[in-house]
N, C-alpha and C positions, 0 to 999 in steps of 0.2 A: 344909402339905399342899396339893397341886394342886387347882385349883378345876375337876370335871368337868363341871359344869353349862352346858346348851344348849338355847337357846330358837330356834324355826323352822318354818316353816311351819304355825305355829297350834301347835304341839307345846310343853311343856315337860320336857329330860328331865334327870333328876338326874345324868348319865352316857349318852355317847355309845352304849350298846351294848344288844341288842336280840337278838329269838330271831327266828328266820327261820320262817317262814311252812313247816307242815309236815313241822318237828324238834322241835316241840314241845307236839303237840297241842292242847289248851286249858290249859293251867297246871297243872293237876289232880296229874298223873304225876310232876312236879316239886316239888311245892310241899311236898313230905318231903325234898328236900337242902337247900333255900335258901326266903330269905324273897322270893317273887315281887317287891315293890315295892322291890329291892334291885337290880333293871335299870334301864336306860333307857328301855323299853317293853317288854310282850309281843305280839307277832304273833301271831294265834291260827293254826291249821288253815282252810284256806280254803271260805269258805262260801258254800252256794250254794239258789239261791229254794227247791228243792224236796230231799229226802234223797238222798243216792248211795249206791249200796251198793259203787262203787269197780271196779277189774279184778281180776282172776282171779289167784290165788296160782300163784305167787310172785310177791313184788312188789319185794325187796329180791337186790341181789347186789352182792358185796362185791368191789371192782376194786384195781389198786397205785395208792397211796394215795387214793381215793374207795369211792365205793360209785353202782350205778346205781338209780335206782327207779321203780317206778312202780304207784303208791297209786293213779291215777284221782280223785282228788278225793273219796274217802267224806268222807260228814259228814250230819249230822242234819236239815241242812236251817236256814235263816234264824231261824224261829220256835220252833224245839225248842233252838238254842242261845242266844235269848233269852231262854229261858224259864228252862232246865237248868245253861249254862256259863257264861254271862255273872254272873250273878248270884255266883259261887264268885271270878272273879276282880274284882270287884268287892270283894268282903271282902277280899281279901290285901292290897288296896291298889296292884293292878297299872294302870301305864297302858295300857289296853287298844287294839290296833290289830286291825283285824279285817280279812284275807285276805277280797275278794270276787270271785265266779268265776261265769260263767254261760253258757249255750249261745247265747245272742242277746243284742246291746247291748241289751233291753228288759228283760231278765230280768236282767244288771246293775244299771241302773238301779234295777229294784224292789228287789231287794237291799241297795242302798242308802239306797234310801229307807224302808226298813224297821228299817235301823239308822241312821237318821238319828235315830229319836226314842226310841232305845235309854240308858237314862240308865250310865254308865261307859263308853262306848265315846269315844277320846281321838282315831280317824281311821281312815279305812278305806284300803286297800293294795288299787289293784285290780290282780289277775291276771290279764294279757294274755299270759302268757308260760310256764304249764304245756304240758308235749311229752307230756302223759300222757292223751291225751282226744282224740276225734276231735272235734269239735262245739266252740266257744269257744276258749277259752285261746291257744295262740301262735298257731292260727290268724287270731285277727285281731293279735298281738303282732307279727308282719313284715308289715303293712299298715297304713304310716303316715294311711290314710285311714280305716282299720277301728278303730284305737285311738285317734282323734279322737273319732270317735261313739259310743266307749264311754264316753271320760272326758267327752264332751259331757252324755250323758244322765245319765249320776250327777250329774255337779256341778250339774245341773237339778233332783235330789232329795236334796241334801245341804249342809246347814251345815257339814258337819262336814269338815279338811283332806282331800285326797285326795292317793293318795301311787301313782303308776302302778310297777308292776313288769313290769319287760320283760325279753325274750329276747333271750341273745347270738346267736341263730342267725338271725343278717340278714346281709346285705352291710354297710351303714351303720348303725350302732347312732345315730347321730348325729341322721341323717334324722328316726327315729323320736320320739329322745327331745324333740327340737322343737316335732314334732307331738303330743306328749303334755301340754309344759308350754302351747303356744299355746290349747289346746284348756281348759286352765283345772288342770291337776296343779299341788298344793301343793308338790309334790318326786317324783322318781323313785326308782326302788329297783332295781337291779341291781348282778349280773347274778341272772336264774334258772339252770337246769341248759342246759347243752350236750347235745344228745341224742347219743344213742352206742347202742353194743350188746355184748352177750358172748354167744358162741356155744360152745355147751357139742361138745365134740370125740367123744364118747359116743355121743349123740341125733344130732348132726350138725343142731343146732335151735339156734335163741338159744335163751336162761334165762329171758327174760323170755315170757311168751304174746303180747302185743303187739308183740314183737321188737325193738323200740326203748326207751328210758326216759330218765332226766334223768341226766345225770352232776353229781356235785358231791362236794367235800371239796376237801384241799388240794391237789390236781392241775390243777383251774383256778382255782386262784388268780391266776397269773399272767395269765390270757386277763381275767378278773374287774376287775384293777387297771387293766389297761391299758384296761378298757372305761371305767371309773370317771374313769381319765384324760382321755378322747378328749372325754367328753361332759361334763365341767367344766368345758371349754375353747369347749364348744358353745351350752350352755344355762347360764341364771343362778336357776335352780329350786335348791334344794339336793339332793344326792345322798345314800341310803342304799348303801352298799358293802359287797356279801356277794358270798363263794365262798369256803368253805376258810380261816374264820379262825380258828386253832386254838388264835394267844397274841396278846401284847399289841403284839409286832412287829409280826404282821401286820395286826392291826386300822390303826397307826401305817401304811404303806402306803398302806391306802386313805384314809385321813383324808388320808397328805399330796397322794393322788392330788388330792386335791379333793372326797370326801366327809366331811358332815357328820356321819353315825354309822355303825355297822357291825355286823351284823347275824351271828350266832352260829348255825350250821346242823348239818350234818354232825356234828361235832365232839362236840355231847350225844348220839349214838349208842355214843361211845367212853368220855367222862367226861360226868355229869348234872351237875358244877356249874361246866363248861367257860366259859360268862359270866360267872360270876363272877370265874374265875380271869383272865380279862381284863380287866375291870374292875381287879380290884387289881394286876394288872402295870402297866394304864395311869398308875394313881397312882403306884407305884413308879417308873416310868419319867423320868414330869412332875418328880418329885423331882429324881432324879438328875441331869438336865438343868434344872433349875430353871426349870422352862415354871411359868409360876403359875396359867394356863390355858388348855388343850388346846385353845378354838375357835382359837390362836394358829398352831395348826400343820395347819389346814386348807389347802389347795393349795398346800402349801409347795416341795413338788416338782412345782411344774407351772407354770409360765412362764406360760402363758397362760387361766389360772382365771379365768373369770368368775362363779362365783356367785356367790349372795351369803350373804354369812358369819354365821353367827350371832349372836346376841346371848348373854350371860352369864344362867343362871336358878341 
């Protein structure tokens, strides 16, 4: 049997594959199909200094093949999900990555530093790059100087790996991701959603109240790989590659684009044990082709890959 195990950037994961930040809640909802510490990581719901009660319903709509959304970031707040949700994936045995998000690079920071001395939390995932919020998120994510001094000030209040997620919706994803690892990022993480809109022909309104929201599923995938691509070749951080990974194929994609693991989104709104079921293609896959270990087939299609490659755990 293939050997899935991946050590990097402070990480160790039993398998490349992981829930994407915002499809998965806190573990909770899941943890009656599959055994949580049966991933590569869990990415919780992104969390932020104080509670949000989110944007105005409706939040979800359903596009060919994706779906648009826009949740605004609810969540309980830093201290109520240390308190409440931490602690449940802590028991399952999940490696916890915690989504961090906030209206000022200071209120990151605290964020951070607040789960810096949270005991089960394995790295934080900062959020530069939600299209669902007027205040933080991709606002500073297309402002390679604005997502310096984000990741600046975390990594000022944090032991713990930092892993930036960014927005395809720049000119240069390149620029950005540079400025994200020079600034002190353990690894990066894209893509986020492509903003988009659906406008209901009835109303003569968008569907969303916002009018805008995150597009994701397997419809940008391919914008996804090719981002995974550009910035493999750019930076020597390692890469998380999510959009629309539905099987075992497509996770293979962005690995060989040049990411290090692959992140499970969309796809648990259609099947709940959709990570797993990639997970056991990946092994199935490794067999067939007699890879004896998957870090083998990172930037395998990409000429010009510079990260740097993981080690075996």
């Amino acid at each position: 049997m293939a050997d899935l195990g991946l050590a990097f950037a402070g990480l160790k994961l039993k398998n490349p594959v992981m829930t994407a930040s915002g499809t998965f809640g806190y573990g909770r909802e899941y943890g009656e199909f599959f055994s949580l510490k049966s991933l590569g990581a869990v990415v919780t719901k992104g969390i932020t200094l104080e509670p949000r009660a989110g944007n105005p319903a409706p939040r979800v709509v359903e596009t060919p093949a994706g779906m648009l959304n826009s949740i605004g970031l609810e969540n309980p707040g830093v201290d109520r999900f240390i308190e409440e949700e931490l602690p449940a994936l802590r028991e399952a045995g999940a490696t916890v990555i915690v989504n961090v998000s906030g209206h000022t690079a200071s209120e990151y920071a605290e964020v951070a530093g607040r789960l810096d001395g949270a005991e089960g939390v394995a790295a934080l995932e900062i959020n530069v790059s939600c299209p669902n919020v007027d205040q933080g998120g991709m606002t500073f994510g297309v402002d390679p100087a604005a997502v310096a001094a984000v990741v600046e000030g975390c990594r000022r209040r944090t032991r713990r790996p930092l892993i930036t997620k960014l927005t395809p919706n720049v000119t240069d994803l390149t620029v950005v991701a540079r400025a994200a690892a020079e600034a002190g990022s353990d690894a990066l993480s894209l893509i986020n959603t492509l903003v988009g809109m659906v406008i209901d022909p009835a109303t003569r309104r968008p569907v969303l109240p916002r009018g805008v929201g995150g597009l994701s599923g397997p419809a940008v995938r391919p914008v996804a790989v090719r981002a995974v691509y550009e910035v493999a070749a750019a930076v020597d951080v390692p890469i998380i590659g999510l959009g629309g990974v539905t099987t075992a194929e497509d996770a293979l994609q962005f690995m060989m684009a040049g990411a290090a693991a692959v992140a499970v989104g969309t796809a648990f709104f259609v099947d709940p044990v959709a990570a797993v079921r990639v997970v056991e293609g990946l092994s199935d896959w490794c067999d067939r082709n007699r890879v004896e270990w998957i870090g083998e087939l990172i930037g395998a299609a990409n000429p010009g890959f510079k990260g740097r490659r993981p080690g075996r755990y």
